[in-house]
BALOBA-1460 file (C-alpha; in Angstrom, 3 decimals):
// residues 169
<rec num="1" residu="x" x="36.886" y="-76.686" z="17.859"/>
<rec num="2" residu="x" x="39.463" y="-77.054" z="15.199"/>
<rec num="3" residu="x" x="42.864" y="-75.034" z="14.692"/>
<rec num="4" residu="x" x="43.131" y="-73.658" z="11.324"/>
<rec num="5" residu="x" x="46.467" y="-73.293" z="10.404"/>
<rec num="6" residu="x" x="47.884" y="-70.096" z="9.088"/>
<rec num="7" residu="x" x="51.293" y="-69.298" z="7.946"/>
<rec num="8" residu="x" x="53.132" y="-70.607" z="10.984"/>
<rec num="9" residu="x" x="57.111" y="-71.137" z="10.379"/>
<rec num="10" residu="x" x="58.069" y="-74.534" z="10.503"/>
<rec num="11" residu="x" x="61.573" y="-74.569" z="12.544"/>
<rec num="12" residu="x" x="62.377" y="-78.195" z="12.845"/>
<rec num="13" residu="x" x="60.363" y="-81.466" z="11.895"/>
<rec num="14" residu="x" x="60.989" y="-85.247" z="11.877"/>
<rec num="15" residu="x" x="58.856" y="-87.627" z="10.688"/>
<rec num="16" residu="x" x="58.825" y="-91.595" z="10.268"/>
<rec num="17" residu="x" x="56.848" y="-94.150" z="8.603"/>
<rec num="18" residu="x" x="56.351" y="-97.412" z="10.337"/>
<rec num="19" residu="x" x="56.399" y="-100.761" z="8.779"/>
<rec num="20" residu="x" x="52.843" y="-102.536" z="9.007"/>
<rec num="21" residu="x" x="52.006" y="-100.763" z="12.375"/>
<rec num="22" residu="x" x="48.765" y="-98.173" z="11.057"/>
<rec num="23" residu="x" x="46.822" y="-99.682" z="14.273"/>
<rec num="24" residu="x" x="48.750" y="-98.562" z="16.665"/>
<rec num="25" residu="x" x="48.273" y="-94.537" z="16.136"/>
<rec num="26" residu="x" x="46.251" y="-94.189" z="19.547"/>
<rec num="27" residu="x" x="48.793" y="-96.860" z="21.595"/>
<rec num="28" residu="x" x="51.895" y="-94.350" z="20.656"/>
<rec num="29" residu="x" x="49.676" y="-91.075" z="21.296"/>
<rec num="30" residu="x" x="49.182" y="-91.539" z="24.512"/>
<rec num="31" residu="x" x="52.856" y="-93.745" z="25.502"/>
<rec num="32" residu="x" x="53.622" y="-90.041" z="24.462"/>
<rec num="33" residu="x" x="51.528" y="-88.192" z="26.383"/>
<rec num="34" residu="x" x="53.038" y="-90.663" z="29.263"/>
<rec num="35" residu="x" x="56.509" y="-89.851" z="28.684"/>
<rec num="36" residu="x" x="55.567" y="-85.554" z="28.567"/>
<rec num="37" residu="x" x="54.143" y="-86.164" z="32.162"/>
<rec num="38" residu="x" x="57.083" y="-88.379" z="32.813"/>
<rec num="39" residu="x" x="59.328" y="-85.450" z="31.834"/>
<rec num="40" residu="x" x="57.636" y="-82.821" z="34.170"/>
<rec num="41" residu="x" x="59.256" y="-80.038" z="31.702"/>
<rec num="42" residu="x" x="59.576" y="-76.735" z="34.144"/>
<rec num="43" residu="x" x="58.396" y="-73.314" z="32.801"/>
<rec num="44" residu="x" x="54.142" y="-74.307" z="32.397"/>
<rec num="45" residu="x" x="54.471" y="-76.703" z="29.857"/>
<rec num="46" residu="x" x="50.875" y="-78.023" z="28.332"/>
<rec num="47" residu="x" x="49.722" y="-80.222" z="26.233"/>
<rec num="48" residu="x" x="46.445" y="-81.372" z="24.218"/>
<rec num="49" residu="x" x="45.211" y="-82.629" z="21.489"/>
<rec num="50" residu="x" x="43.025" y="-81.248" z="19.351"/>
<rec num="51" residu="x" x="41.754" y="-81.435" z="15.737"/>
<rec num="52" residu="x" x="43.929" y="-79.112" z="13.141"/>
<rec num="53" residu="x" x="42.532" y="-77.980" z="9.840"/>
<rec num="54" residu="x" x="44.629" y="-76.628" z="6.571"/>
<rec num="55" residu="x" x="43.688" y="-72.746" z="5.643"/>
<rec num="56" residu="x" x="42.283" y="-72.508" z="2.053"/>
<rec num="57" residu="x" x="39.275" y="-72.892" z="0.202"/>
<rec num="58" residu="x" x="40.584" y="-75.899" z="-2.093"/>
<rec num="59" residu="x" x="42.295" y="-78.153" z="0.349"/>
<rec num="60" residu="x" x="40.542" y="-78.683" z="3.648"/>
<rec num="61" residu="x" x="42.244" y="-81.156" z="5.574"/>
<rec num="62" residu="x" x="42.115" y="-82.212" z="9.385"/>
<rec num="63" residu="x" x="44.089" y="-84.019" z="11.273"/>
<rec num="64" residu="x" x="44.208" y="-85.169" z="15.356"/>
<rec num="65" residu="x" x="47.501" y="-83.346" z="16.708"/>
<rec num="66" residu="x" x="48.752" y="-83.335" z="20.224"/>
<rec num="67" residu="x" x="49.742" y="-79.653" z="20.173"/>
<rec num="68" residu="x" x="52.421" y="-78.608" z="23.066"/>
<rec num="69" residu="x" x="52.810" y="-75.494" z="24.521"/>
<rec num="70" residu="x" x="55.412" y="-73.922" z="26.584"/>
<rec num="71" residu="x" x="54.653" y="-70.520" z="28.097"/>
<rec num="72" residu="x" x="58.059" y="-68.933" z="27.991"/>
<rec num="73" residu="x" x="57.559" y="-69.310" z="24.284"/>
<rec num="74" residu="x" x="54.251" y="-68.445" z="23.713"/>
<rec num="75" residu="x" x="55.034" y="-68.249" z="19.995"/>
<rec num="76" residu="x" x="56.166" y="-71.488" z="19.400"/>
<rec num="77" residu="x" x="54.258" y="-74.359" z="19.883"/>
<rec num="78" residu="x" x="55.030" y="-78.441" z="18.818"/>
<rec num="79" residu="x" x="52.941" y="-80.453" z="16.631"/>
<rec num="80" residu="x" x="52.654" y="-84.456" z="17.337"/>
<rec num="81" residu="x" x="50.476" y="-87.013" z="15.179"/>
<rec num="82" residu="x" x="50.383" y="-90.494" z="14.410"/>
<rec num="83" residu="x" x="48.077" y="-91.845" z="11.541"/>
<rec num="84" residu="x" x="47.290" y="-94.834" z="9.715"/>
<rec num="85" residu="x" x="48.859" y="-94.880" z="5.775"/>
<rec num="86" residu="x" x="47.684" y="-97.817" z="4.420"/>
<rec num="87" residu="x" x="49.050" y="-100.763" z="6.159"/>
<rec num="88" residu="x" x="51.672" y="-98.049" z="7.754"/>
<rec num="89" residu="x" x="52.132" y="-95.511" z="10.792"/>
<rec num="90" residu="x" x="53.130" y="-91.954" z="9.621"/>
<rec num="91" residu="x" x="54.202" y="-90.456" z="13.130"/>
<rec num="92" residu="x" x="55.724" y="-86.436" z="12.978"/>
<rec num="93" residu="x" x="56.820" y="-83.977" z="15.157"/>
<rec num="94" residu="x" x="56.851" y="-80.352" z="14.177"/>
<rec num="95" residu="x" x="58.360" y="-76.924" z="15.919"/>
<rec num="96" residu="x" x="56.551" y="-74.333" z="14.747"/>
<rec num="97" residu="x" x="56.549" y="-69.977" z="15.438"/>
<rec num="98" residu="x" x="53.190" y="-68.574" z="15.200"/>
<rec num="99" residu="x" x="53.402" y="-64.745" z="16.106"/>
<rec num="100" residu="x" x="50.516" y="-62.887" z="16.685"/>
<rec num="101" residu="x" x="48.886" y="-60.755" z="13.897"/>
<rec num="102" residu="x" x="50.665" y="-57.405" z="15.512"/>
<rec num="103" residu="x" x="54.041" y="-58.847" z="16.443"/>
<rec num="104" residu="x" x="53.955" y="-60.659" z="13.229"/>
<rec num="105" residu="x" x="53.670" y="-57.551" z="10.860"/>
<rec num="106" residu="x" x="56.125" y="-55.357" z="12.874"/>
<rec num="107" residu="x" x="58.772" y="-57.810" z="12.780"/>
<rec num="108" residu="x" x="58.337" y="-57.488" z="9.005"/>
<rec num="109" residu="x" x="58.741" y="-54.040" z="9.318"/>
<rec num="110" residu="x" x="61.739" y="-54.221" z="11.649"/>
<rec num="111" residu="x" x="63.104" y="-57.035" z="10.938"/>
<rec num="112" residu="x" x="62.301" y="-58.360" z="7.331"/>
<rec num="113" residu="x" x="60.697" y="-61.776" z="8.781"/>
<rec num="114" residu="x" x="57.326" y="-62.536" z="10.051"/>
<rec num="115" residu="x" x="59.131" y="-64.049" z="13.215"/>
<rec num="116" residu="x" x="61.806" y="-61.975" z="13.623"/>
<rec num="117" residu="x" x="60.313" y="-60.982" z="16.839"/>
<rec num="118" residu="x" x="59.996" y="-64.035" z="18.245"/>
<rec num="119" residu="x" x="63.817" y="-65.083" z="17.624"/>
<rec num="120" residu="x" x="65.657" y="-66.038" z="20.901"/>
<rec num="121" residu="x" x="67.599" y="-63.023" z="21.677"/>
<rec num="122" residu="x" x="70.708" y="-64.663" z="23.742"/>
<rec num="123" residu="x" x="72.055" y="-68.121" z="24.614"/>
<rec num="124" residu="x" x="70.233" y="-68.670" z="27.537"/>
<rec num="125" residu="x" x="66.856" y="-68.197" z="25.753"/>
<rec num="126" residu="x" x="68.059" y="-70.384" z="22.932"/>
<rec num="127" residu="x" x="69.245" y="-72.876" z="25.592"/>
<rec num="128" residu="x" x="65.896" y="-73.067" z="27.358"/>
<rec num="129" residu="x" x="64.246" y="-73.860" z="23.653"/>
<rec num="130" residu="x" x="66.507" y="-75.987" z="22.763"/>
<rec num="131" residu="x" x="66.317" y="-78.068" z="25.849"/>
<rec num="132" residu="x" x="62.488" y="-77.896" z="25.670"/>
<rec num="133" residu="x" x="62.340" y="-79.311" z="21.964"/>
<rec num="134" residu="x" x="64.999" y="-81.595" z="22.653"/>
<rec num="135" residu="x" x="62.722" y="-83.480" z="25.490"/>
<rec num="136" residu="x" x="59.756" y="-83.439" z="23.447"/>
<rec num="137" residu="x" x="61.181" y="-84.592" z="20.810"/>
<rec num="138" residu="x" x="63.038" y="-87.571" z="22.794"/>
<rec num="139" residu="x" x="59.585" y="-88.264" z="24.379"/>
<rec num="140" residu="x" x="58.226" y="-89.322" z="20.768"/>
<rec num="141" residu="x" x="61.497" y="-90.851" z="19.673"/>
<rec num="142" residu="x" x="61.111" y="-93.426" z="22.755"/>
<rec num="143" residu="x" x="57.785" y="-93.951" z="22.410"/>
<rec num="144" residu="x" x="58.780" y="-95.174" z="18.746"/>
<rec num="145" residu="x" x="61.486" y="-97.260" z="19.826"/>
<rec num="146" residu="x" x="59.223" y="-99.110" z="22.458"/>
<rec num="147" residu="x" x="56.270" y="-99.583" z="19.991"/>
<rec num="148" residu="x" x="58.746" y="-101.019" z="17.697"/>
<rec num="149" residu="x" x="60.794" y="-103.460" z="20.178"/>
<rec num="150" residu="x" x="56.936" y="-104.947" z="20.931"/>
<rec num="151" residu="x" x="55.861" y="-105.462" z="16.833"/>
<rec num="152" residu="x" x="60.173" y="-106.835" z="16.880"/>
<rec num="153" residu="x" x="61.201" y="-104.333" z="14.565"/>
<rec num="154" residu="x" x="64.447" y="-103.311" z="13.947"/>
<rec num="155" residu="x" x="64.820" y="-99.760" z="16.175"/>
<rec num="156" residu="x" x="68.125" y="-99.549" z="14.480"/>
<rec num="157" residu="x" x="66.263" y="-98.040" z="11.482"/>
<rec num="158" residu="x" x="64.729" y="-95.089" z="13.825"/>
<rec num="159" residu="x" x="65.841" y="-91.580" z="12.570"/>
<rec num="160" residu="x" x="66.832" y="-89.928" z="15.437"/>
<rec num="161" residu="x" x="68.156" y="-86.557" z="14.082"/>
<rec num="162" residu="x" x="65.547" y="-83.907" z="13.227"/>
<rec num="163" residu="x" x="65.558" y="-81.337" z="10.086"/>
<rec num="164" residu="x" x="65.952" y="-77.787" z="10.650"/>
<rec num="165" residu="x" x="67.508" y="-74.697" z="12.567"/>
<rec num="166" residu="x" x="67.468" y="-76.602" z="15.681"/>
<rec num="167" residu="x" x="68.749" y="-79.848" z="14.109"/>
<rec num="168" residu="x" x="67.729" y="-82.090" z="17.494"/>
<rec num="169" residu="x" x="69.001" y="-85.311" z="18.153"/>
């Protein structure tokens, strides 16, 4: 069954097109899915992918993501794909908060923001999500790197830095 996506928050992303490599979407998927096992991340990390579909009557898209959870942040959950474009592979990664319908509308109340709510509330909370976005997202920079070394491309052109509050690198 597909996820339809509603008006999650996007927190961080970083994204990367591939020179000539749109065959290789399932070989970097699961070198990815390696690497999170690899990682053993503490605090019930899971992962799986599943098929994600846009909201909206006009624009119905879908898309294969590998979707990772963490359950000390049951609001937050990381978005991985990899997809042909053309003769290219478009590989993203994106940190997301998705608050429940309740908690959602009384942070707006409270707070002003849909997420307000779900907002680390002290260093050591902000530590733990850092760290957890930090190896997820170095789990899908390395898989880059290593698909790249084997089609000898350059890794020096890898993007390494993400966009967004969490700015990971």
């Amino acid at each position: 069954m597909a996820i339809t996506l509603k008006e999650e928050t996007i927190l961080d992303q970083w994204a990367m097109m591939l020179d000539r490599a749109a065959g290789h979407a399932d070989k970097i998927l699961e070198d990815i899915d390696r690497r999170l096992r690899a990682s053993e991340i503490p605090g019930d990390c899971s992962w799986e992918t599943e098929e994600v579909k846009s909201s909206g009557w006009f624009s119905r898209v879908k898309r294969e993501f590998i979707i990772i959870r963490l359950e000390q942040f049951g609001d937050y959950r990381m978005y991985v794909a990899a997809r042909g474009y053309g003769v290219h592979l478009d590989i993203c990664r994106f940190t997301t908060v998705e608050p429940g319908f309740f908690k959602k509308h009384l942070a707006e109340k409270l707070g002003g923001t849909s997420d307000a709510l779900s907002a680390p509330k002290n260093i050591l909370i902000e530590q733990d999500l850092r760290a957890w976005v930090t190896v997820v997202h170095h789990c899908v920079i390395d898989s880059v790197e290593a698909l790249m070394e084997s089609l000898g491309q350059d890794k020096s052109k890898i993007k390494r830095e993400s966009k967004g509050f969490l700015s990971v690198w």
